[in-house]
N, C-alpha and C positions, 0 to 999 in steps of 0.2 A: 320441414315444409318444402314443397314443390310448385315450381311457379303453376304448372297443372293445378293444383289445390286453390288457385284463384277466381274469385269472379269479379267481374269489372262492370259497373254500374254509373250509365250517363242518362241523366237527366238533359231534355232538351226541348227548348220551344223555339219555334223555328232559328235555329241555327244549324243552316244545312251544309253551307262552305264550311264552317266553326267542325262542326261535328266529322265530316268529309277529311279534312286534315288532320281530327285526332285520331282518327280510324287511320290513316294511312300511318300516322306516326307507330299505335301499337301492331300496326302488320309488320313493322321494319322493326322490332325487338327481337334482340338476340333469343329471350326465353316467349314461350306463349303461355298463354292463361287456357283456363279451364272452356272460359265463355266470357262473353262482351253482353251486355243487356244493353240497350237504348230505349229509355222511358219516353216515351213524344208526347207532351202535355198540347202539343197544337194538331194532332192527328192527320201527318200531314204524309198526304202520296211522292213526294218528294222524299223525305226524311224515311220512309220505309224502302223505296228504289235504291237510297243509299245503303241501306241497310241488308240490302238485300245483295248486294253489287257486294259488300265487304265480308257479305258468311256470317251478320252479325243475328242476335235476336232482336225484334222490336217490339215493342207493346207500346200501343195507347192508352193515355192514361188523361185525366185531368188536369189543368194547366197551374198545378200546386208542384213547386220542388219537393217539398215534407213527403206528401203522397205519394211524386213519380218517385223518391227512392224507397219507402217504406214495398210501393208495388216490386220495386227490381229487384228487395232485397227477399221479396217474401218470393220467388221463382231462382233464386241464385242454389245454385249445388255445389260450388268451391267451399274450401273449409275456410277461406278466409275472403270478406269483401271488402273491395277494394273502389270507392267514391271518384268520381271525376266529375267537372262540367267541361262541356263541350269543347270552349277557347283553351284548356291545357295545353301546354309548351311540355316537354316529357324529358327525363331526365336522359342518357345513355343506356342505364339498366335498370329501370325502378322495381322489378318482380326480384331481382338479389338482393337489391338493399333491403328492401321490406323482407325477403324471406332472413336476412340475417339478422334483424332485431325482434321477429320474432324467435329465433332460434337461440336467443340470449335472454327468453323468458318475455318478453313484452305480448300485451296481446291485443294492442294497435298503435297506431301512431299519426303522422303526420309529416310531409314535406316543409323542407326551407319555402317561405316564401322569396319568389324574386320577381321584378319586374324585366320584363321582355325589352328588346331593342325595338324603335330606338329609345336610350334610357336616358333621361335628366338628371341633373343634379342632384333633387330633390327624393330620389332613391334611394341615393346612398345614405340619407338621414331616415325613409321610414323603415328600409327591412329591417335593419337592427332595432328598429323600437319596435318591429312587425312580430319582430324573434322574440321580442324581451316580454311581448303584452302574452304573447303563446302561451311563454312557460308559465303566467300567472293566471292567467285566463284561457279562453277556448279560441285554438286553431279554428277557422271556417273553411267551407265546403271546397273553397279556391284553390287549398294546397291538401288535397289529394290522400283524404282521411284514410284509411284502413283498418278492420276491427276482425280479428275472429266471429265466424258466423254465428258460431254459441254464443257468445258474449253480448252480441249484437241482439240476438233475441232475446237475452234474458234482460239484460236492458230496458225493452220496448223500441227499440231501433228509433229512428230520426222521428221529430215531432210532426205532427199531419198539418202545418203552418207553411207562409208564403216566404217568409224571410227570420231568420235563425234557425231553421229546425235541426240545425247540429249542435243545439247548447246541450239541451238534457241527455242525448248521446254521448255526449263527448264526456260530463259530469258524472255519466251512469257507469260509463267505461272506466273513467280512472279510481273510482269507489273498489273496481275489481282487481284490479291490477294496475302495472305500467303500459301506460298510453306517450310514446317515445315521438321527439322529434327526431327526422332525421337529418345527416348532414346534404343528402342530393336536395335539387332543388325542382320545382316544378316553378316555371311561370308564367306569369299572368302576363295579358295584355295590360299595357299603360293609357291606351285611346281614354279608358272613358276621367283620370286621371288627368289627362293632355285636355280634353274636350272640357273637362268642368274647372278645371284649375288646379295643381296638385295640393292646396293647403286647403280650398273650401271642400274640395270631396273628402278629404280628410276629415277636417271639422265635422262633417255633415254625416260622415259613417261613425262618427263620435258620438254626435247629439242620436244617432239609431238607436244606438249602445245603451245610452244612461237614459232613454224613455223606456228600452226594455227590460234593463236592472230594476227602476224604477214600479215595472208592472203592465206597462203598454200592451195592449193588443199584437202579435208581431204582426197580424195582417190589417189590424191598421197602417201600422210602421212598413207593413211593404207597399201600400197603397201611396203612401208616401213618398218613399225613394223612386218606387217610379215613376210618378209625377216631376220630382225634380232631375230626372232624368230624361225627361221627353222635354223639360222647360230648359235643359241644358243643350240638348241636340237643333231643340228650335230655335236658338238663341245664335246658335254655329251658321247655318243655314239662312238666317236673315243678313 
């Protein structure tokens, strides 16, 4: 496998600074990919100027994460894709690492999650239970999925949903093979952690969890989190 043999697929609603620096991050990698996709669920002339300014592709698409990657992935020509949202932190080399675990037979995987600086206390308790729920459960879209292109279609690629739609992917892929974590890490912003409190957003992506095991609508459940996520920003702000 060749980092060439890559396609890179970002889902985005309006995150144009977000998206603007993960662009700049994979221009500064030592390997290049095949092609960069940028799905823009807000169809936004901003977000394509950028897009356009970086060499990248863009396509508008409806403002479903499920949909804009199912769209990205159904135009991708690398043999292998490769998932990001916007706010990614990127590792040194992530097109090696991922080409070295598939070269040892896996046919996708997944990044360490980490939290980005500045980092709290309270991090160093969730990545390791971040890492531990991984291996027994499903990594999410935050740490930087990868799947062979084949596999991904024969699957049914991501679900056409607002919030989970990397479970039945993720579950379809490992039926086929090994779906690897890896040791790099990608990460995440801590804002919205800092902004809601690091144990109630915790709790609260918990209680997502056990209404969608349970059967929930996932776009109920997303209608949800972002409500408590506008009631957590205006709460800042007062």
């Amino acid at each position: 496998m060749r980092p060439s043999d890559f396609s890179i697929i970002i889902p985005c609603y309006h995150d144009e600074d977000k998206l603007t620096n993960l662009l700049d991050q994979l221009q500064q990698l030592p390997r290049r990919p095949t092609e960069i996709i940028v799905v823009d669920g807000a169809d936004s002339k901003i977000c394509r100027k950028i897009c356009r300014r970086h060499q990248v592709r863009w396509l508008a698409s409806e403002p479903c994460r499920g949909r804009q990657l199912l769209a990205g992935a159904a135009l991708a020509q690398g043999a292998v894709l490769w998932f990001l949202h916007a706010d990614a932190r990127l590792p040194a080399d992530p097109l090696a690492a991922m080409t070295a675990a598939l070269a040892q037979g896996a046919v996708g995987g997944y990044f360490c999650f980490r939290f980005a600086a500045p980092r709290a206390w309270p991090a160093l308790i969730l990545e390791p239970a971040i890492a531990l729920r991984c291996r027994y459960g499903v990594p999410y879209g935050d740490q930087g999925l990868f799947v062979l292109r084949q596999i991904y279609r024969e699957v049914g690629g991501h679900a056409p949903w607002l919030l989970f739609e990397e479970v039945p992917l993720v579950r379809g892929v490992r039926r086929l093979g090994r779906f690897v974590p890896l040791r790099e890490s990608i990460s995440v912003d801590p804002r919205r952690w800092q902004r809601d409190g690091w144990w109630r957003r915790t709790w609260n992506n918990r209680k997502l969890v056990l209404n969608f095991a349970c059967g929930a609508d996932p776009n109920e459940l997303a209608s949800r989190y972002h409500s408590e996520s506008r009631s957590g920003i205006k709460k800042i702000r007062q």
